[in-house]
C-alpha positions as CSV (number, residue, x, y, z in Angstrom):
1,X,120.1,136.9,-2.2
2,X,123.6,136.1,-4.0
3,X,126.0,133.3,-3.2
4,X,129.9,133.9,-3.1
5,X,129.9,133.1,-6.8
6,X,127.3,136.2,-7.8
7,X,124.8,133.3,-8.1
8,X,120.7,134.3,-7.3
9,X,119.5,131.9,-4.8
10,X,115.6,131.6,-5.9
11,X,114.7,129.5,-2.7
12,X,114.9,128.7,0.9
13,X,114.8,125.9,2.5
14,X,112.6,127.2,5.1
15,X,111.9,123.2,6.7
16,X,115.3,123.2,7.1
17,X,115.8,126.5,9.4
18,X,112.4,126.3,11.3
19,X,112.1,122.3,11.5
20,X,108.7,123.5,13.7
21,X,107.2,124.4,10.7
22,X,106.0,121.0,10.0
23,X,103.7,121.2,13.1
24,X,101.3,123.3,10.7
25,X,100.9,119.8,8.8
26,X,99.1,118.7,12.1
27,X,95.8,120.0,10.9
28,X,95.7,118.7,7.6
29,X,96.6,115.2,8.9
30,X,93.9,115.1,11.4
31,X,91.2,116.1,9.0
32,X,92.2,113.2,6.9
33,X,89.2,110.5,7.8
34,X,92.1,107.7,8.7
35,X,92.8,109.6,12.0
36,X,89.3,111.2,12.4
37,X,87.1,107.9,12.4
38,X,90.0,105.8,14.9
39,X,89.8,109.9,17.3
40,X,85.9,109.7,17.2
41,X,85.8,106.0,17.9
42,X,88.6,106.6,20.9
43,X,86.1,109.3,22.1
44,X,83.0,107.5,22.1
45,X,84.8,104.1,23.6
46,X,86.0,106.2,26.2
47,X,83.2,107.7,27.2
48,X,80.7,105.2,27.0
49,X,83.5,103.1,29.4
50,X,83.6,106.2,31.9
51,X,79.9,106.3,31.8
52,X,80.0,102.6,32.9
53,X,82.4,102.9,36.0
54,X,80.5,106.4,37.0
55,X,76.8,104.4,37.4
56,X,79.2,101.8,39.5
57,X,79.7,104.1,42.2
58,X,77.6,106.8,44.1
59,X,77.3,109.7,43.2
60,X,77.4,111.0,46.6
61,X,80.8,111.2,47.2
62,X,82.2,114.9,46.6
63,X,85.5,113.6,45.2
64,X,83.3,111.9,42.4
65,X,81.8,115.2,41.6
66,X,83.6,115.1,38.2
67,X,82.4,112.2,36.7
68,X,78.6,113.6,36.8
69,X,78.8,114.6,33.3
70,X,79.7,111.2,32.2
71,X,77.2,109.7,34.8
72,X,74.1,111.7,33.8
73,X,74.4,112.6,30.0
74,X,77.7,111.4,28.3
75,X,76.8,111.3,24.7
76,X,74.8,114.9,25.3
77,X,78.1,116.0,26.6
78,X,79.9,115.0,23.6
79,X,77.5,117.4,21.5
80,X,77.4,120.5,23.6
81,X,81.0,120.8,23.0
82,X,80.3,122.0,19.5
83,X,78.3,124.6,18.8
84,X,74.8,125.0,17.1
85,X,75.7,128.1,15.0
86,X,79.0,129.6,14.1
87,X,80.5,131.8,16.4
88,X,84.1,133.2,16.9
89,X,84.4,131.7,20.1
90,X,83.5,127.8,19.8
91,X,85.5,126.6,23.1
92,X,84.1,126.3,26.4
93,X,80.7,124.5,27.7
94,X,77.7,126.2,25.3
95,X,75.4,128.2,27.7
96,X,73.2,129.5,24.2
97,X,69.5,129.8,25.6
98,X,67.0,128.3,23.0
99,X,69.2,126.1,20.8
100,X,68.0,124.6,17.7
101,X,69.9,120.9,19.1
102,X,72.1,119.1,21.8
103,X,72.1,119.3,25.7
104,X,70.4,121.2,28.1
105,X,72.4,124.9,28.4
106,X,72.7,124.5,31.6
107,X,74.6,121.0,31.4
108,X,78.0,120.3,31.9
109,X,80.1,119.7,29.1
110,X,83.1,117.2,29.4
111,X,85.1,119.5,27.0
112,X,86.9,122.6,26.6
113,X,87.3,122.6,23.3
114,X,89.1,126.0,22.9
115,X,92.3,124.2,23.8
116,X,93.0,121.2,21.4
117,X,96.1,120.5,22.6
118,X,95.9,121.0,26.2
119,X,92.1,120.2,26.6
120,X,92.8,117.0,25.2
121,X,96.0,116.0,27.5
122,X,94.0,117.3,30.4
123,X,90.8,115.4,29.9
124,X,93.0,112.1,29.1
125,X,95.0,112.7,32.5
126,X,92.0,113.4,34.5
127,X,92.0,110.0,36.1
128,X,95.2,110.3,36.9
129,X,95.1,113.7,38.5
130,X,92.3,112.8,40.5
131,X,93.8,109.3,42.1
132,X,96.1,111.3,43.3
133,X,94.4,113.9,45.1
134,X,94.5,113.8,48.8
135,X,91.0,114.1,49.7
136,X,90.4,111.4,47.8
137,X,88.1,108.2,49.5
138,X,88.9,105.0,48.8
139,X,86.0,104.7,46.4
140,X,87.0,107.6,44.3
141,X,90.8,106.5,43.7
142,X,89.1,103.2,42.4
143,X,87.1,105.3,39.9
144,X,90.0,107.1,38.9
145,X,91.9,103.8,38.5
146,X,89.4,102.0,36.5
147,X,89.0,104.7,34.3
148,X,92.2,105.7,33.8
149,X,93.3,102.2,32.7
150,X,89.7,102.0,30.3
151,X,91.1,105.4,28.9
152,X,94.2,103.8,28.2
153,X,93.5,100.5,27.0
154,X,91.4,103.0,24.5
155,X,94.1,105.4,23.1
156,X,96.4,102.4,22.9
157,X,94.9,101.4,19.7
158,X,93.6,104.3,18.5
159,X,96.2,106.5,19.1
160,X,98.4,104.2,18.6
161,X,96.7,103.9,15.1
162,X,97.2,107.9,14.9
163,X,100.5,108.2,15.7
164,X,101.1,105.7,13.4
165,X,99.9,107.1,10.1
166,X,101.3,110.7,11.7
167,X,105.1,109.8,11.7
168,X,105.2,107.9,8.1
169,X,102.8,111.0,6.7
170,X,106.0,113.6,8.8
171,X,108.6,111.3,7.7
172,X,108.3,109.3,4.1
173,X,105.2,111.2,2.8
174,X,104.0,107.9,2.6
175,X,100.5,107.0,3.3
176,X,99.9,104.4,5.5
177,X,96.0,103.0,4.8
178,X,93.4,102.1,7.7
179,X,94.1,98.2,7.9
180,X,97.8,98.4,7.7
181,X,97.5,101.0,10.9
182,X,95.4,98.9,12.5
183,X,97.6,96.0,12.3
184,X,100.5,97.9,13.7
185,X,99.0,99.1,16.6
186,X,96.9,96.0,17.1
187,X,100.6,94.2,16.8
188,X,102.2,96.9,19.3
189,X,99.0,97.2,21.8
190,X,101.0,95.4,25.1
191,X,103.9,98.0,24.2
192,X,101.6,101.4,23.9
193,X,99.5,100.3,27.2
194,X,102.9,99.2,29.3
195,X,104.9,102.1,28.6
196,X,102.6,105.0,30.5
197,X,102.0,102.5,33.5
198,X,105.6,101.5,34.5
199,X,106.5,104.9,36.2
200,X,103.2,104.7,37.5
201,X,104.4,101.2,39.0
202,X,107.4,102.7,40.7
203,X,105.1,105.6,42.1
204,X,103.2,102.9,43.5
205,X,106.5,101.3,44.9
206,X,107.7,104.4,46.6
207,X,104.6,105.8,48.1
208,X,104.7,102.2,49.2
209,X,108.2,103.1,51.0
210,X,106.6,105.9,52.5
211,X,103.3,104.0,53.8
212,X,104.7,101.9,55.7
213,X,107.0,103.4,58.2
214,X,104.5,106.6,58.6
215,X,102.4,103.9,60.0
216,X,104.5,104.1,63.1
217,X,103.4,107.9,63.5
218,X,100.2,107.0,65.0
219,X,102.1,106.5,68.2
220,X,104.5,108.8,69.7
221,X,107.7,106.8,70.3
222,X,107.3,105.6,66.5
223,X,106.7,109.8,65.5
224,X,110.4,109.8,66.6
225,X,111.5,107.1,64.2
226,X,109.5,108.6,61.3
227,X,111.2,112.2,61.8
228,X,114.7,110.0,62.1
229,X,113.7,108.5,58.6
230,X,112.1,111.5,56.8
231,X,114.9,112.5,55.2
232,X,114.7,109.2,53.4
233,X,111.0,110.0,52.4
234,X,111.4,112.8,51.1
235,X,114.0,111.2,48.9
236,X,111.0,109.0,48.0
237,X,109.1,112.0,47.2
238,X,111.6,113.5,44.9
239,X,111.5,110.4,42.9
240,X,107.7,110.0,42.5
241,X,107.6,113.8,42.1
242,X,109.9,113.3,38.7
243,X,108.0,110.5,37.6
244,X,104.9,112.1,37.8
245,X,106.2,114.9,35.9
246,X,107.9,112.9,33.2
247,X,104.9,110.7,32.8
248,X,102.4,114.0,32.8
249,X,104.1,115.5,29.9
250,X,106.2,112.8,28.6
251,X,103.4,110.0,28.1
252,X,101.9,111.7,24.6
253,X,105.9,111.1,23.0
254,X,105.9,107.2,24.2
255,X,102.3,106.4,21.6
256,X,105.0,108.3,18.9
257,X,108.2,106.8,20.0
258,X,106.6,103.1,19.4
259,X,105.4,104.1,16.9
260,X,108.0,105.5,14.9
261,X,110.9,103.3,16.3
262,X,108.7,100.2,15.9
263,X,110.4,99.7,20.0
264,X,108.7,98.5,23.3
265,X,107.7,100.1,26.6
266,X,111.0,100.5,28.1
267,X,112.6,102.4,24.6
268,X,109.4,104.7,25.0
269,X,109.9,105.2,28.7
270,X,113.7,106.1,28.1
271,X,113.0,108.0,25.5
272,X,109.9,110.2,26.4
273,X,111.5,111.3,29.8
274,X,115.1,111.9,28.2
275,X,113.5,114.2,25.7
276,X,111.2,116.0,28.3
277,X,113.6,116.9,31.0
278,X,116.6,117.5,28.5
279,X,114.6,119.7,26.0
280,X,111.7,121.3,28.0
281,X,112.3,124.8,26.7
282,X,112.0,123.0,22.9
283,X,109.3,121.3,24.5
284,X,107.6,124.2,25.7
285,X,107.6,126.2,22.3
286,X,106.7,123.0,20.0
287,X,103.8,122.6,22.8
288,X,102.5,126.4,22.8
289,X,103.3,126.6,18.9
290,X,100.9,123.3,18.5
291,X,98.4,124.6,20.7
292,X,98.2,128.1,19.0
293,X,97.6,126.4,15.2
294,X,95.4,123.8,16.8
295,X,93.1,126.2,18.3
296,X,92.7,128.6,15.1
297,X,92.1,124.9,13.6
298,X,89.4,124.3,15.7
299,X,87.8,127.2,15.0
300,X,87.4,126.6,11.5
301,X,86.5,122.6,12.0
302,X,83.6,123.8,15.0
303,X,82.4,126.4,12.3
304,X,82.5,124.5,9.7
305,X,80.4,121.5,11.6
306,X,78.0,124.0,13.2
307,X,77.5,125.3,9.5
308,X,76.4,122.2,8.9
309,X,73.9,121.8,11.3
310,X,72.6,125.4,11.3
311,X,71.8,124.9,7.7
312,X,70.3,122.1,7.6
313,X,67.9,123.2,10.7
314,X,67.1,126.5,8.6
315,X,66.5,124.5,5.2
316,X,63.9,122.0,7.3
317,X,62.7,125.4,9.6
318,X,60.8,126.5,6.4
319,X,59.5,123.4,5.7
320,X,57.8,122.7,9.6
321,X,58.6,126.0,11.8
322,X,61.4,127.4,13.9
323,X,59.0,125.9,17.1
324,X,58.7,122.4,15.6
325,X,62.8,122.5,14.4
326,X,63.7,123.8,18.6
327,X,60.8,121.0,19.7
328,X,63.0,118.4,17.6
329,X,66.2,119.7,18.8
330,X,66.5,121.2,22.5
331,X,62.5,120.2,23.6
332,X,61.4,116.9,22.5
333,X,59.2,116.5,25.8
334,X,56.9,118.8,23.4
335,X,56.2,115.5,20.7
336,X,54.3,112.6,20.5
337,X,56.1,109.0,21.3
338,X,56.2,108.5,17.8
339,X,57.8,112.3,17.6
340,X,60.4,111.3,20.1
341,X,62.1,108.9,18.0
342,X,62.4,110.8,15.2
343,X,63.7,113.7,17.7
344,X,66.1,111.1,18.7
345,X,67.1,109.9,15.4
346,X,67.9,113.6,14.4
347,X,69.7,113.8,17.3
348,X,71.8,111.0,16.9
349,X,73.1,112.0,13.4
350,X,73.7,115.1,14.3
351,X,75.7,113.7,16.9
352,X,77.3,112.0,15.1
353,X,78.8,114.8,12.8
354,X,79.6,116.4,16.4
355,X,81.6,113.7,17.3
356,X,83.4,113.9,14.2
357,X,84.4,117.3,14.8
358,X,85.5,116.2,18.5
359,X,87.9,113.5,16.8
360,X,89.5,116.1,15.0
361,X,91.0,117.5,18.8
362,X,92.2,114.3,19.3
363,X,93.4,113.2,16.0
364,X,95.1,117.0,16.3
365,X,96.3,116.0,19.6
366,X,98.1,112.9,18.7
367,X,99.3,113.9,15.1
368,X,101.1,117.0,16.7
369,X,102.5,115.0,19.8
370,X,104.1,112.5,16.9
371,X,105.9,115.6,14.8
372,X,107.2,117.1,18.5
373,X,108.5,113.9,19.2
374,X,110.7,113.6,15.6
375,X,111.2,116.9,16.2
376,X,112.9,116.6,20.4
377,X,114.3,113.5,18.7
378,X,116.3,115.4,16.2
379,X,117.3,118.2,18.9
380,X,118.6,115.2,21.1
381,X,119.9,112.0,19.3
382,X,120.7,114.1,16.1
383,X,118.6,111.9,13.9
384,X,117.0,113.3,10.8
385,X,113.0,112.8,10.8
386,X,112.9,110.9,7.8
387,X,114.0,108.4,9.4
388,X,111.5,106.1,10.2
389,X,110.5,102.2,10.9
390,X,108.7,100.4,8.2
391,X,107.3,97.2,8.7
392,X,107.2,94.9,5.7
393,X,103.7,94.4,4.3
394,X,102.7,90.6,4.8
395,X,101.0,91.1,1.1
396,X,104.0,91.9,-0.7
397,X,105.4,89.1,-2.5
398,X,108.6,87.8,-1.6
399,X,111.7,86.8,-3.3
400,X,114.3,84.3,-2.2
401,X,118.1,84.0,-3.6
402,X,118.9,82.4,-6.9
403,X,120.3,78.9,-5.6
404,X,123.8,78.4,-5.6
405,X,126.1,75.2,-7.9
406,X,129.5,74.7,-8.2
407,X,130.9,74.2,-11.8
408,X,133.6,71.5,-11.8
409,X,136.4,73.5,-11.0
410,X,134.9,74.2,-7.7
411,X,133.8,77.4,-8.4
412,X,130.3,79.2,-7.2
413,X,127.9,80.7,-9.7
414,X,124.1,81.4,-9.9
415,X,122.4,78.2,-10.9
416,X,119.0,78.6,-12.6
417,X,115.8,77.5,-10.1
418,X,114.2,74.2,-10.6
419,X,110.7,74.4,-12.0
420,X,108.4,72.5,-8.8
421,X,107.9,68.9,-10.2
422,X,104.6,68.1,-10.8
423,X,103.0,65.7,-8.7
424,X,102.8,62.2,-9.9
425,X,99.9,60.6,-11.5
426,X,97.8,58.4,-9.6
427,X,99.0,54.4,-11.3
């Protein structure tokens, strides 16, 4: 390619005509071990917490049918997500009969981990989905609740953390360490946890606008003043309708709004909806674009963690027997008590290399939901994404200005700084 003076151009700034190409730095971001350990931690946190609230309640109730997972097995679950042995098709619950390790086949798995993108968002709006669900007792919307604000008290530090290191990394190509991420988020916790539940608030006040007149329909002449004031409700419905929506797919961009703006709640609010009903199209394709990458990263990261626990189940099989390796793994009703905890302490490293390939979906998640939002940002406000808050790092040393004297004349200059006097000797 020549210019208009006959120059050869040798390069192209391909960043700067496909500014979506930096969502392919998503993966290598969230297999860096500063976003894997805060994703695995936000996993296990979260479901040891929905565990919790799903022994509070009966498991009777239909509504509450989808917190059994979490209820019967939730570590198990974790696990059965990944596979044992590489496949080309590690998503969806594992139904392999006669696995070397994890939960039963037949289990339920609180993962679909073909989609690490939209697997992630949807297990993290569960809650909220089913609060909102008509059928829904009384009992189940106070399941939902609890663990929808557990789930976010979670993610607001650790994804918070996430987004963190994800918008300096897209930004500065600086690397922000653990502690310094920690801090920030940790410092902006009350703004990451407000943001998602003020539309949530005025939900709660318009459904409240709508209670309370409909309770006049239980009697006839007041069924006449309701469908006089419907109109009105369904105003109130188109409201909460929009907020839902905005907070459904707009509540990923506020974690990365505070977290590159350095702002509070309201600034991620304003922000997240703005760029969600004024770009969806943009928002669309950076979604499906992330989603696409993500998933052919996912099936190198299950591979690569199944790789590891397939060999090091065939280097040991030689050493006691397939039987004895499946006995430790999938059967350890088949041991001694003594047997049993070792079966369980294989089983919990394992699990815990599982659950650091699990972190990688949502580290994935949350890196890629920081580079869409620089990227709707620079579609909307025009601003460039290097362009970035830094905080100042409270171990830097700081300098002061030289002081100030006047000569005689009146006249300001730089005056040399006093040494500190030294403290006066005791008489």
């Amino acid at each position: 390619m020549f210019d208009q003076d006959g120059t050869k151009l040798r390069s192209v700034a391909w960043s700067e005509l496909f500014p979506w190409l930096a969502l392919f730095r998503s993966f290598r971001m969230a297999i860096d071990v500063r976003v894997l350990l805060p994703a695995a931690a936000g996993v296990l946190l979260t479901v040891a917490g929905w565990a919790l609230v799903g022994q509070a309640f009966s498991p009777a109730e239909e509504p509450l049918a989808w917190m059994a997972e979490y209820r019967e097995s939730p570590f198990r679950a974790i696990g059965a997500a990944v596979p044992d042995r590489p496949t080309l098709a590690p998503w969806g619950p594992r139904r392999e009969p006669g696995a070397w390790l994890g939960a039963d086949p037949a289990a339920p798995t609180a993962w679909h981990a073909g989609e690490p993108v939209f697997g992630s968002w949807s297990h993290l709006t569960r809650p909220l989905m089913e609060m909102v669900r008509p059928e829904a007792s009384p009992g189940a919307v106070t399941a939902a609740i609890l663990c929808g604000l557990w789930g976010l008290a979670v993610w607001s530090l650790f994804g918070g953390m996430i987004t963190r290191v994800a918008v300096v990394q897209f930004a500065a190509e600086e690397r922000v360490g653990f502690m310094p991420a920690l801090r920030f988020a940790a410092a902006k916790w009350p703004a990451y946890f407000a943001a998602p539940l003020l539309p949530i608030a005025g939900i709660v006040l318009c459904a409240a606008g709508v209670f309370v007149p409909s309770l006049l329909a239980n009697f006839d002449f007041g069924l006449v003043i309701v469908g006089i004031l419907w109109p009105i409700a369904l105003v109130l419905g188109f409201i909460m309708t929009l907020l839902l929506l905005g907070l459904l797919f707009g509540w990923p961009l506020m974690a990365a709004t505070i977290s590159a703006e350095g702002s509070d709640s309201f600034d991620a609010l304003s922000r997240s909806y703005a760029y969600v009903f004024q770009r969806p199209l943009h928002y669309l394709f950076y979604a499906v674009v992330a989603a696409v990458f993500g998933a052919l990263g996912w099936l190198l990261v299950a591979n690569f963690t199944a790789g590891i626990v397939t060999m090091t189940h065939w280097s040991a099989s030689w050493a006691v027997g397939v039987e004895r390796i499946g006995a430790l793994g999938g059967r350890p009703e088949e041991l001694g008590e003594i047997g049993q905890v070792g079966s369980g302490l294989v089983a919990f490293w394992v699990g815990g290399v599982k659950l650091l390939a699990i972190g990688f979906l949502y580290g994935y998640f949350f890196t890629a939901a920081a580079c869409i939002y620089l990227l709707l940002r620079r579609n909307v406000d025009a601003t460039e994404m290097d362009e970035v808050y830094q905080d100042a790092d409270a171990s830097e040393p700081t300098y002061g200005l030289p002081p100030i004297r006047y000569d005689d004349a009146g006249a300001p200059e730089v005056g040399e700084e006093k040494p500190p006097e030294a403290p006066a000797e005791p008489q």
